[in-house]
N, CA, C and O atoms as a CHARMM CRD file, in Angstrom:
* protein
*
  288
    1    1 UNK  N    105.17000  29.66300  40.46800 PROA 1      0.00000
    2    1 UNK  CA   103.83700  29.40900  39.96800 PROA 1      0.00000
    3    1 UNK  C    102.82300  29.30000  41.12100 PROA 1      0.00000
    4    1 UNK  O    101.83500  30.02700  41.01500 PROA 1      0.00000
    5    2 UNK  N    102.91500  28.46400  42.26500 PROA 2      0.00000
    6    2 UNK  CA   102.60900  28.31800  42.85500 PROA 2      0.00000
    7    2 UNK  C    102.16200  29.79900  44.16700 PROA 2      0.00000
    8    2 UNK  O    101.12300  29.82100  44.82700 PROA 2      0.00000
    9    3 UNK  N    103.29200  30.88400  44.22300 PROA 3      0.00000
   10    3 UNK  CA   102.71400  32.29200  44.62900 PROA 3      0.00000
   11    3 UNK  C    101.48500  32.91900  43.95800 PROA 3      0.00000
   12    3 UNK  O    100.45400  33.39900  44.43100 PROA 3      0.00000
   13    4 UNK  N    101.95400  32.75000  42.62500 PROA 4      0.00000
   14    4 UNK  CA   101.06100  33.35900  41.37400 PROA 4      0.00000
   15    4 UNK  C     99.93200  32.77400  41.62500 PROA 4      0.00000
   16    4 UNK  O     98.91700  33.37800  41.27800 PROA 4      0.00000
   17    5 UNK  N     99.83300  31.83200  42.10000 PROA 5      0.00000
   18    5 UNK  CA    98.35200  30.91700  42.21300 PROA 5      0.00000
   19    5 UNK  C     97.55200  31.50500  43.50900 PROA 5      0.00000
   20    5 UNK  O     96.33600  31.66500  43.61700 PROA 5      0.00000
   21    6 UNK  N     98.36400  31.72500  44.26500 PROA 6      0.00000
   22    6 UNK  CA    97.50800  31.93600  45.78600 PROA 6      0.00000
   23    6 UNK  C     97.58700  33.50300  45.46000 PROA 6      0.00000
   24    6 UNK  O     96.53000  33.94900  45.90700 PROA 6      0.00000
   25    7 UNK  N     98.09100  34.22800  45.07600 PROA 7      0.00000
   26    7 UNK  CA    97.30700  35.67600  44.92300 PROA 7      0.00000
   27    7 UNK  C     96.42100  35.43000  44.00600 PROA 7      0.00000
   28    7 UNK  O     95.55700  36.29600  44.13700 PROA 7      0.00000
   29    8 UNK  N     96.21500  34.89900  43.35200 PROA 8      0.00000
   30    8 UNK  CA    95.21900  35.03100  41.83000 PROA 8      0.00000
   31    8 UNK  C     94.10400  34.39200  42.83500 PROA 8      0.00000
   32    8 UNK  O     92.93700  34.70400  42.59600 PROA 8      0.00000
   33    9 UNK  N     94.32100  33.65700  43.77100 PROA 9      0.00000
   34    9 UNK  CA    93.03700  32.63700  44.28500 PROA 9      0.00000
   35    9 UNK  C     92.61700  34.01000  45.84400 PROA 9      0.00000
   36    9 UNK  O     91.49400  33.91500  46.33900 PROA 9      0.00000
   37   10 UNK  N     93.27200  34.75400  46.22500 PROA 10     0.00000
   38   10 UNK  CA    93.39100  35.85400  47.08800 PROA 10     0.00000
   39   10 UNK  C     92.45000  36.85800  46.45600 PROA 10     0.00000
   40   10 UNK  O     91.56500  37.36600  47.14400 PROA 10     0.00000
   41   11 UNK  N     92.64200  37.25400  44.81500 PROA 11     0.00000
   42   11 UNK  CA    92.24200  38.40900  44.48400 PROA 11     0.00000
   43   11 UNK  C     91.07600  37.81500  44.38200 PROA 11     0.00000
   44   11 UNK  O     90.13100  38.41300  44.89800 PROA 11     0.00000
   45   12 UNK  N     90.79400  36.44900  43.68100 PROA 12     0.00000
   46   12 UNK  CA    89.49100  35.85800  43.26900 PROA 12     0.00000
   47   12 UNK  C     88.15500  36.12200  44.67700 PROA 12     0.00000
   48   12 UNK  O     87.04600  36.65700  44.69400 PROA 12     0.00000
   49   13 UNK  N     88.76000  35.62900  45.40200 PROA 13     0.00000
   50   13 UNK  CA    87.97800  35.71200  47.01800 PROA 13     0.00000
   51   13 UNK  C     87.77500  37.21000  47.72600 PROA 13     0.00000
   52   13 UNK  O     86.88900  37.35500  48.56800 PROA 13     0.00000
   53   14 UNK  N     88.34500  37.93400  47.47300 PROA 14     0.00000
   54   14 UNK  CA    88.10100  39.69400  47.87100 PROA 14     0.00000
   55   14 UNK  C     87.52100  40.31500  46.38600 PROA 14     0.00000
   56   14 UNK  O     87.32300  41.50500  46.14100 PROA 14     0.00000
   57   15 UNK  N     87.38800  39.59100  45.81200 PROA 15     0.00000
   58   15 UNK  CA    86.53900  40.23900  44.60500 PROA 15     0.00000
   59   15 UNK  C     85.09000  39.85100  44.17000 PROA 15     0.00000
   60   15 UNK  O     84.33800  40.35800  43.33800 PROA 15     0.00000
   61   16 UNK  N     84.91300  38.50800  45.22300 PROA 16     0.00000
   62   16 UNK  CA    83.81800  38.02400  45.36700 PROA 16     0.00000
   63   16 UNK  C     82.93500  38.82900  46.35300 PROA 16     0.00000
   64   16 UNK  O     81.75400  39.17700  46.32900 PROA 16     0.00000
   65   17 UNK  N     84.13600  39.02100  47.38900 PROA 17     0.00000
   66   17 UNK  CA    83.19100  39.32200  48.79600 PROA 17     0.00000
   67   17 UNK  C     82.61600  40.91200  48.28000 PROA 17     0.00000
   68   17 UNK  O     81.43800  41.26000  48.20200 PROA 17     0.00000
   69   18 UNK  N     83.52500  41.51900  48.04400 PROA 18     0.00000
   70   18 UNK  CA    83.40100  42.88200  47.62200 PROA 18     0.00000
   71   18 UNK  C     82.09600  42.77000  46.60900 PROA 18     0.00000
   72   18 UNK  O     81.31300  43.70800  46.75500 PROA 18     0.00000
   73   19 UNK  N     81.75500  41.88700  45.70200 PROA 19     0.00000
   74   19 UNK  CA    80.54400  41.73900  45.18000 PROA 19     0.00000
   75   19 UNK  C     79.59800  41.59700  45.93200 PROA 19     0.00000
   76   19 UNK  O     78.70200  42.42900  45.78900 PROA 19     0.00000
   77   20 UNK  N     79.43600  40.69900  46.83500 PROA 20     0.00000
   78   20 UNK  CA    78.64000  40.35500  47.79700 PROA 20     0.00000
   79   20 UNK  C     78.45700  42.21700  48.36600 PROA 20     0.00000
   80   20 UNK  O     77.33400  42.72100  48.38900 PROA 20     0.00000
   81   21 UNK  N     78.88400  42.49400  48.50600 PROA 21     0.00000
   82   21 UNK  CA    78.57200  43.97300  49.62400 PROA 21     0.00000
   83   21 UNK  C     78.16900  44.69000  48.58900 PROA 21     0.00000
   84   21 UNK  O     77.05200  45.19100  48.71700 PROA 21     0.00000
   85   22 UNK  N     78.70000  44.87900  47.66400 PROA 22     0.00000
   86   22 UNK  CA    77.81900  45.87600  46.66300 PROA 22     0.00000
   87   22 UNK  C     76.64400  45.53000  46.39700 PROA 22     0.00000
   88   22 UNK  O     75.78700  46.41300  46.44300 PROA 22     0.00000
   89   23 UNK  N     76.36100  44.55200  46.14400 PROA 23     0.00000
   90   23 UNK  CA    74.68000  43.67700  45.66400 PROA 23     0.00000
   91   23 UNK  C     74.05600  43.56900  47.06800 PROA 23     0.00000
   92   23 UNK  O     72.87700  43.26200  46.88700 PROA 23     0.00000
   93   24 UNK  N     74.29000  43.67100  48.27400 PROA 24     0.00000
   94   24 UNK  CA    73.85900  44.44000  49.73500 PROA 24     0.00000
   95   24 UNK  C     73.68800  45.58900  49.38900 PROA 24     0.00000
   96   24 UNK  O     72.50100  45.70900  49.08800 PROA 24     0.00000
   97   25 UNK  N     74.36200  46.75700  49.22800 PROA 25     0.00000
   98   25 UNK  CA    74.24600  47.98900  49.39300 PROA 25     0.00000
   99   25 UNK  C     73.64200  48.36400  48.17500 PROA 25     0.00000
  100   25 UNK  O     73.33100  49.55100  48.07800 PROA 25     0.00000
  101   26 UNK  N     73.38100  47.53800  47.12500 PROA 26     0.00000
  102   26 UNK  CA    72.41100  47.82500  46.41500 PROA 26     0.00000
  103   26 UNK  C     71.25000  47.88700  46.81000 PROA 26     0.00000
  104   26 UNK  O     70.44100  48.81200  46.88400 PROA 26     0.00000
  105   27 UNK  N     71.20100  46.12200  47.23100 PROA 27     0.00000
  106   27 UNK  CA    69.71100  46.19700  47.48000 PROA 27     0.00000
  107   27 UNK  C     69.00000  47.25600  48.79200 PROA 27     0.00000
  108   27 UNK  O     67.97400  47.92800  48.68700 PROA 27     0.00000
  109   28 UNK  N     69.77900  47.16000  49.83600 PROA 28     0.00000
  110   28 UNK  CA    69.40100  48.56000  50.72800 PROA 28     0.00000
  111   28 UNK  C     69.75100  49.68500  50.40700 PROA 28     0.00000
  112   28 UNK  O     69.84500  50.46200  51.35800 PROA 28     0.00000
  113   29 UNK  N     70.10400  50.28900  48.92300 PROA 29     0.00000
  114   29 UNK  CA    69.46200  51.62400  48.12500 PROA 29     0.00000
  115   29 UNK  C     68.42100  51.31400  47.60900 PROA 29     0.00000
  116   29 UNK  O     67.64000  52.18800  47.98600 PROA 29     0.00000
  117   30 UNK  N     67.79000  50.50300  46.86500 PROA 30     0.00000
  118   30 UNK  CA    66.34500  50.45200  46.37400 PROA 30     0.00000
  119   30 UNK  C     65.53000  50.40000  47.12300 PROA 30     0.00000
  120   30 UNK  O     64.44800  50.91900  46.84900 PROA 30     0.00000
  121   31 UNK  N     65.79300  49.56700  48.71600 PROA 31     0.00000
  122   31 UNK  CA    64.57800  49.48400  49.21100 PROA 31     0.00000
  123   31 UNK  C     64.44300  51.18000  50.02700 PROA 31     0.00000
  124   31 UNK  O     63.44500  51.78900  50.41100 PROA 31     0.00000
  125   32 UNK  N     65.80100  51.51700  50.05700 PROA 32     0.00000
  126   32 UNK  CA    65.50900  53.12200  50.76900 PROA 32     0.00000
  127   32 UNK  C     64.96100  54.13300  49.71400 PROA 32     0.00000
  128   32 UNK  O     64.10900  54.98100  49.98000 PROA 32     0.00000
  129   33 UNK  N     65.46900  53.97900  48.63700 PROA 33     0.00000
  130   33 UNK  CA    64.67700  54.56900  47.26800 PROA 33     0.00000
  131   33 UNK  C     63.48400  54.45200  47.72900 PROA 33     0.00000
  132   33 UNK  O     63.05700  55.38900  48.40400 PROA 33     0.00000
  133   34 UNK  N     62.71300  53.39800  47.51900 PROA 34     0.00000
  134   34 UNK  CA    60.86700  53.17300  47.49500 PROA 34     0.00000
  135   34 UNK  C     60.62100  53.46400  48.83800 PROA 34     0.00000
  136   34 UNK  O     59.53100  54.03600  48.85200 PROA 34     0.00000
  137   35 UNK  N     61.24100  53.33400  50.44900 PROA 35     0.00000
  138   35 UNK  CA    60.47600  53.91200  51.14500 PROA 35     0.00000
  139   35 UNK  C     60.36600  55.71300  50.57800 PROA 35     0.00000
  140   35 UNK  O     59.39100  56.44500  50.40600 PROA 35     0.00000
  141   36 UNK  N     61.82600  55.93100  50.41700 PROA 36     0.00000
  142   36 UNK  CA    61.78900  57.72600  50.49300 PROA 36     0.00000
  143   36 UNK  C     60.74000  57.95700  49.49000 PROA 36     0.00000
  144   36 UNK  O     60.10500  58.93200  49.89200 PROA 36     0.00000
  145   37 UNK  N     60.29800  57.57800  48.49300 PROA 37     0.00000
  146   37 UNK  CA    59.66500  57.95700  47.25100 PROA 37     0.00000
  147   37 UNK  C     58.06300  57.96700  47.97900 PROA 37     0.00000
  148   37 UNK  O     57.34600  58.92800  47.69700 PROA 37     0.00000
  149   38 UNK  N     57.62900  57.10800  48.72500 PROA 38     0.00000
  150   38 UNK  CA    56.92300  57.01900  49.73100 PROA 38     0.00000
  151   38 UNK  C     56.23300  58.13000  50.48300 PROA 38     0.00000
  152   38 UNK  O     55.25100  58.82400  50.22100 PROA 38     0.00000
  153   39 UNK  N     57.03900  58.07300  51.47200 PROA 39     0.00000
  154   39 UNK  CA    57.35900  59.02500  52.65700 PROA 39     0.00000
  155   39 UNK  C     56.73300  60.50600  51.68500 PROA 39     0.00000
  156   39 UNK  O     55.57900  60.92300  51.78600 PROA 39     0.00000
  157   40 UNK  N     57.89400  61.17000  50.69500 PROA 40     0.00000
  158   40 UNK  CA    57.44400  62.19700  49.80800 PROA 40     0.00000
  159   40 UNK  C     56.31600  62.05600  49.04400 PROA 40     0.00000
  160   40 UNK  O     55.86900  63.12200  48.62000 PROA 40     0.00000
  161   41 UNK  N     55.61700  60.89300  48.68700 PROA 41     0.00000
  162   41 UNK  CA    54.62600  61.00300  48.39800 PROA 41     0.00000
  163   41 UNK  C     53.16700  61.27700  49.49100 PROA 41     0.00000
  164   41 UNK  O     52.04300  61.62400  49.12600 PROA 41     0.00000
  165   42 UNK  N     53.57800  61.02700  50.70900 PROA 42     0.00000
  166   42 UNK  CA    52.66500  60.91800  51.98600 PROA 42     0.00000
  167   42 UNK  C     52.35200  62.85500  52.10700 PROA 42     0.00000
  168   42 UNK  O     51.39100  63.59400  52.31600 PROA 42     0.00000
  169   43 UNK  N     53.54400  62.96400  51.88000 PROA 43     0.00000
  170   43 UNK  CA    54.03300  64.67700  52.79800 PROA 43     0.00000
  171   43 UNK  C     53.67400  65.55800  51.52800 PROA 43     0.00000
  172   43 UNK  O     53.36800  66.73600  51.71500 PROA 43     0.00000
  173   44 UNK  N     53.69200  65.17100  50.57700 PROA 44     0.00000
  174   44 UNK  CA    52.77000  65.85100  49.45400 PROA 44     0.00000
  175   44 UNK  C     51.47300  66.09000  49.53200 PROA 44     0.00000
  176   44 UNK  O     50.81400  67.13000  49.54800 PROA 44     0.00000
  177   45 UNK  N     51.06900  64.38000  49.60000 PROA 45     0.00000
  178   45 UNK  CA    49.61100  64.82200  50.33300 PROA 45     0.00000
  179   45 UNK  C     48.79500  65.33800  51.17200 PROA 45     0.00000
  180   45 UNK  O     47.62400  65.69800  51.05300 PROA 45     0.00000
  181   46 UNK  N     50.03900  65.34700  52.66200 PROA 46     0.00000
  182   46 UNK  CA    49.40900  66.00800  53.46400 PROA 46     0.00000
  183   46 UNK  C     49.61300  67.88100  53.54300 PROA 46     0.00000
  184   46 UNK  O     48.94500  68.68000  54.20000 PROA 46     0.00000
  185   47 UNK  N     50.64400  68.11200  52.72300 PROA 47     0.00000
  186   47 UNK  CA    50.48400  69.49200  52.01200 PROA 47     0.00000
  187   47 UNK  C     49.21300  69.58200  51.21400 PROA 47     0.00000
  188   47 UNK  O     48.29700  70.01300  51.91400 PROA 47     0.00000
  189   48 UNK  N     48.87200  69.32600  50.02600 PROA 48     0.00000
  190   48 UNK  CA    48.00800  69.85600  49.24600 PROA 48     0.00000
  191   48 UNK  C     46.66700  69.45600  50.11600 PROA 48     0.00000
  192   48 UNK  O     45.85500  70.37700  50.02800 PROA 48     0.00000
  193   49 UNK  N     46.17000  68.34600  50.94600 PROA 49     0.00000
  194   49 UNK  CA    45.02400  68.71700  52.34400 PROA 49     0.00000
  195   49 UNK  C     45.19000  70.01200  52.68900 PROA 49     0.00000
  196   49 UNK  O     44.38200  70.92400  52.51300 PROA 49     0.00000
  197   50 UNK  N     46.63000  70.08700  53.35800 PROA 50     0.00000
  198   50 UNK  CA    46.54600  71.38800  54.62700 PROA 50     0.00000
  199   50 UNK  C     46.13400  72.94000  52.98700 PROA 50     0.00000
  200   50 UNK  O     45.19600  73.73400  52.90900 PROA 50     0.00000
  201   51 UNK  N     46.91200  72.79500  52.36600 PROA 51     0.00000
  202   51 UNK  CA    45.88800  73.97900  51.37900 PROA 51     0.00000
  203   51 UNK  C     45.10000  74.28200  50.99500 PROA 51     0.00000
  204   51 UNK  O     44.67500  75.42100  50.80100 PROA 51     0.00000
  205   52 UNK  N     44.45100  72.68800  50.65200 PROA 52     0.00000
  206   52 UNK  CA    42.93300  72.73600  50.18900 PROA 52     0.00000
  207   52 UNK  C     41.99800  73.20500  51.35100 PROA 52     0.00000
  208   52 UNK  O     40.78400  73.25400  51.15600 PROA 52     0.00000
  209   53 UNK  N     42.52900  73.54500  52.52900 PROA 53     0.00000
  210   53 UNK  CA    41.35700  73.40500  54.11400 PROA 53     0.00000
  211   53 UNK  C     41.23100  75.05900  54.09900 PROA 53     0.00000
  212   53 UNK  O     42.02300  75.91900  53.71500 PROA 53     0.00000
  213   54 UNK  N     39.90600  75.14500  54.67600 PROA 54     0.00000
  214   54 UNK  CA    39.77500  76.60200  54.97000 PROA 54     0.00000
  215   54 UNK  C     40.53700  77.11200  56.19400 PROA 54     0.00000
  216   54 UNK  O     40.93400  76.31900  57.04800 PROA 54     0.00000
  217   55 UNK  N     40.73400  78.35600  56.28000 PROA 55     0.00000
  218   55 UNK  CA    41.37200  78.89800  57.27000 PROA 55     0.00000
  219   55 UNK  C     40.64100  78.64400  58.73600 PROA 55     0.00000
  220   55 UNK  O     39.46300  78.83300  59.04000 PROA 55     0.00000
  221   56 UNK  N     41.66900  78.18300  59.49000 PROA 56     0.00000
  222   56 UNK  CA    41.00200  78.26500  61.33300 PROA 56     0.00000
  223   56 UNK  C     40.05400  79.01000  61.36600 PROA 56     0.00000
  224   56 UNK  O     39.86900  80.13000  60.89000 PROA 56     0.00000
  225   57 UNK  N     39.06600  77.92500  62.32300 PROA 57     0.00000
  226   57 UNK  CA    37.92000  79.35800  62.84800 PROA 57     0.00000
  227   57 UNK  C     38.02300  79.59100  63.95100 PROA 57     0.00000
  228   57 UNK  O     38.96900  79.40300  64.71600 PROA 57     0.00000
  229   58 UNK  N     36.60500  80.21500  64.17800 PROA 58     0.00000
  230   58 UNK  CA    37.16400  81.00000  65.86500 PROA 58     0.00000
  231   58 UNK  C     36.32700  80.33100  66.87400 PROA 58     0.00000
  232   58 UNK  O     36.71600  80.23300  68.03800 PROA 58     0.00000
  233   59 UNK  N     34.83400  79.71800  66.35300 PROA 59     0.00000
  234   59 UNK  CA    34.08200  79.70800  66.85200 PROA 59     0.00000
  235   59 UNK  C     34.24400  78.36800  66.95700 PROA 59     0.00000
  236   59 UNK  O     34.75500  77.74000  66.03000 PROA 59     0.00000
  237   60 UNK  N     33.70900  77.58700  68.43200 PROA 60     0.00000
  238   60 UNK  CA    34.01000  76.20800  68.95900 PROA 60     0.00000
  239   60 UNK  C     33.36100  75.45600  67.73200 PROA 60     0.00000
  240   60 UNK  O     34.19600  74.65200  67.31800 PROA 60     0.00000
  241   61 UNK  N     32.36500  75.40700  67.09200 PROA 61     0.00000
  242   61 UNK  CA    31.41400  74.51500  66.72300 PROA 61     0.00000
  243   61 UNK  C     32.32000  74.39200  65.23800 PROA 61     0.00000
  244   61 UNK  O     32.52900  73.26600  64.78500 PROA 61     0.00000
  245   62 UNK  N     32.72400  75.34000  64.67900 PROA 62     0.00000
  246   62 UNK  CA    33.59100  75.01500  63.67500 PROA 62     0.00000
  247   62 UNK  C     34.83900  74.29400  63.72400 PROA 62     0.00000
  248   62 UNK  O     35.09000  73.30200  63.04000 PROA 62     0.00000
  249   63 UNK  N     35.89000  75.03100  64.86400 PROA 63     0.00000
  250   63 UNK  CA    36.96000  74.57300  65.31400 PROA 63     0.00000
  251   63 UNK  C     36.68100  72.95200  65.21800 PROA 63     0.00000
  252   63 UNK  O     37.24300  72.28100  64.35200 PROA 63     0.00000
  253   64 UNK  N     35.63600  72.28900  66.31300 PROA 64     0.00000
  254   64 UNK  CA    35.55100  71.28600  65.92700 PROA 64     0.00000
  255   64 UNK  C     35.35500  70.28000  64.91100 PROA 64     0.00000
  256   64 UNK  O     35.77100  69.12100  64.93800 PROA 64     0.00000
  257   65 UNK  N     34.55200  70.95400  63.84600 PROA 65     0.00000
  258   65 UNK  CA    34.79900  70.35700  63.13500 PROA 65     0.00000
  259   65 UNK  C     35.67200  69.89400  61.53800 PROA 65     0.00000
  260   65 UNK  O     35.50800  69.04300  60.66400 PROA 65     0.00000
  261   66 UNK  N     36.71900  71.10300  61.83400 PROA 66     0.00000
  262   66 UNK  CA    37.73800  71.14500  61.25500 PROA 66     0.00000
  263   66 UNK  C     38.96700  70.28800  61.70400 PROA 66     0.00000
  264   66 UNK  O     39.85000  69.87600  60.95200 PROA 66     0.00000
  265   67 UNK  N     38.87800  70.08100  63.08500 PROA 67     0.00000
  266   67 UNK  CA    39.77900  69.19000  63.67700 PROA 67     0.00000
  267   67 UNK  C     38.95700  67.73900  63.72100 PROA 67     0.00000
  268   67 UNK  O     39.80100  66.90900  64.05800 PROA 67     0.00000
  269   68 UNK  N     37.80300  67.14400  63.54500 PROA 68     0.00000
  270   68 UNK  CA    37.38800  65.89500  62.94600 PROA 68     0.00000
  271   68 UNK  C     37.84600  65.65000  61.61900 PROA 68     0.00000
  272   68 UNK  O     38.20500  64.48600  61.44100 PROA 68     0.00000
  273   69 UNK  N     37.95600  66.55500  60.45000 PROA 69     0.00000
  274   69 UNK  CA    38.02700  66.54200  59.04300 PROA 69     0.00000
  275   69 UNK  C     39.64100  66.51400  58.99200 PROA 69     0.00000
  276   69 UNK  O     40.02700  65.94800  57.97000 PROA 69     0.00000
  277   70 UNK  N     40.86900  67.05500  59.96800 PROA 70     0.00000
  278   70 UNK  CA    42.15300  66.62300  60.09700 PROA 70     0.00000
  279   70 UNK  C     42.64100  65.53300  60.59500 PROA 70     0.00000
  280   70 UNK  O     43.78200  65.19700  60.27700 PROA 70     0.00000
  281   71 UNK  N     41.92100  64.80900  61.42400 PROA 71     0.00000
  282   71 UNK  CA    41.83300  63.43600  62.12200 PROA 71     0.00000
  283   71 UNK  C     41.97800  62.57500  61.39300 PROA 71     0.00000
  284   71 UNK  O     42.83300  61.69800  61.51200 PROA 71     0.00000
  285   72 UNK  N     40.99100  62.69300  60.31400 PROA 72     0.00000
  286   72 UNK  CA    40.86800  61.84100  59.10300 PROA 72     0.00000
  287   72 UNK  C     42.14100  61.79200  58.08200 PROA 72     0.00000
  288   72 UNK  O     42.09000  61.10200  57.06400 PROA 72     0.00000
């Protein structure tokens, strides 16, 4: 009875810890979820900018100020 007891009290304690790490590796998937969801939301935006912009110019006075309006 007494074996039976200390594995049952063995499995109890590696079935805890093993909880413990999953509810970790949970929570650092959600928080990597919401950065990545993030991040792709950033790089979306800075796609549909770079499309919405007119094509390079040639001439300094434009150049410049196409590269003020990317700054931003």
């Amino acid at each position: 009875m007494q074996e039976a007891d200390a594995v049952y009290s063995e499995v109890m304690e590696a079935s805890q810890e093993r909880a413990s790490r999953l509810e970790e590796t949970l929570f650092v998937s959600e928080n990597f979820q919401q950065v990545l969801a993030e991040v792709t939301g950033t790089v979306r935006a800075v796609h549909d900018n770079l499309l919405s912009q007119d094509a390079p110019a040639t001439d300094p006075t434009t150049v410049l100020e196409q590269l003020r309006e990317l700054q931003v």
